[in-house]
N, C-alpha and C positions, 0 to 999 in steps of 0.2 A: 574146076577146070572143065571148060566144054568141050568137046572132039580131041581129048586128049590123045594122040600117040607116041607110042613110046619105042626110037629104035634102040638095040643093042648091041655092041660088038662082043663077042667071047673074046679075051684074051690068056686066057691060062694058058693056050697050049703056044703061046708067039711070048710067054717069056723071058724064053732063054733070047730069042732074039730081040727082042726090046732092050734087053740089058746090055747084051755086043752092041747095039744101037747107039744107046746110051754113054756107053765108053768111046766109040768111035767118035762120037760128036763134041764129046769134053762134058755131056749133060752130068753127069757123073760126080761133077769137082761143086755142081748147086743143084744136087738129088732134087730139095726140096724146093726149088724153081720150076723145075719144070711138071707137067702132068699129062701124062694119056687120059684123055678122057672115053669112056665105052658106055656111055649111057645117056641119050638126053630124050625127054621130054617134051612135045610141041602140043602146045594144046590152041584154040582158034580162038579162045579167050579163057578170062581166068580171075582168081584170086592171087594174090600171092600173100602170106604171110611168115616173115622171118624174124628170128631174136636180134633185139640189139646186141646180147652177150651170150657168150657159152653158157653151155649147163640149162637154158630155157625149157619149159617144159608147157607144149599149148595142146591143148585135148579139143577135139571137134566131135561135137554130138550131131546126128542126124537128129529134126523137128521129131519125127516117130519116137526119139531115146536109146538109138540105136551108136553102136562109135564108128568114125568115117575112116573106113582102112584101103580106101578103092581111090585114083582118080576117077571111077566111073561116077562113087557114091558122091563126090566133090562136087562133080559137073552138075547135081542135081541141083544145088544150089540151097537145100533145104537143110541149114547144118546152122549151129553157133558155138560159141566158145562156151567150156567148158571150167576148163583148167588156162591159168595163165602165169605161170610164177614169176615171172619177172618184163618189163616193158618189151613188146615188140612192134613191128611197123608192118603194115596191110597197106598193098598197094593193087587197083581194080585195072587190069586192063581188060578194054573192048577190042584190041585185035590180036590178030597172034603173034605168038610168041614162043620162045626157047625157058621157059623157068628154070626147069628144075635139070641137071645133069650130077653123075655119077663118074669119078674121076679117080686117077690114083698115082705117087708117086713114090720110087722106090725109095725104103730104107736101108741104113747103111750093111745090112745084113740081104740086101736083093731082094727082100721079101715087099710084095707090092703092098702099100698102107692108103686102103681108100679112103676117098673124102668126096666131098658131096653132099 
């Protein structure tokens, strides 16, 4: 990813009020339909690569032999694959973009179950 930024919302301390939220509007009765999302990603271009299935496991090397734990280290563009356990799809975009976000939606115990 080049010029990646990353903005974030906090929501631990909004909750309680997400959940009266939540009840008020009936979201409640299809928890797992709907999602706050608090996290997303814009980078000015990018890679993308994701699993066709769960469980996938893709490891990225920096050229040096170094592992890529950064979108800074990403943007360099100096990485290949590693580890690939099972089939996934890379897709190259040249403008920007929203990739990657961080989302979450209540379980039936109020306790928020992220995903992303």
């Amino acid at each position: 990813m080049r010029e990646a930024v990353t903005e974030q919302l906090r929501f631990q301390n909004i909750v309680k009020q997400l959940k009266e939220l939540w009840i008020e509007n009936a979201y409640d009765k299809f928890r797992r339909h709907y999602l706050f999302v608090f996290n997303v990603v814009y980078a000015a271009s990018g890679t993308i690569i994701f699993p066709e299935e769960k469980n996938n496991q893709v490891v990225l090397r920096h050229t040096p032999g170094e592992e890529v734990k950064s979108l800074s280290a990403l943007g360099s563009g100096n990485f290949e694959y590693v580890i690939n356990t099972k089939r996934t799809l890379e897709i190259i975009r040249n403008g920007a973009h929203r990739p990657l976000f961080k989302a979450f939606y209540f379980r039936q115990n109020w306790q928020p179950e992220i995903v992303g």
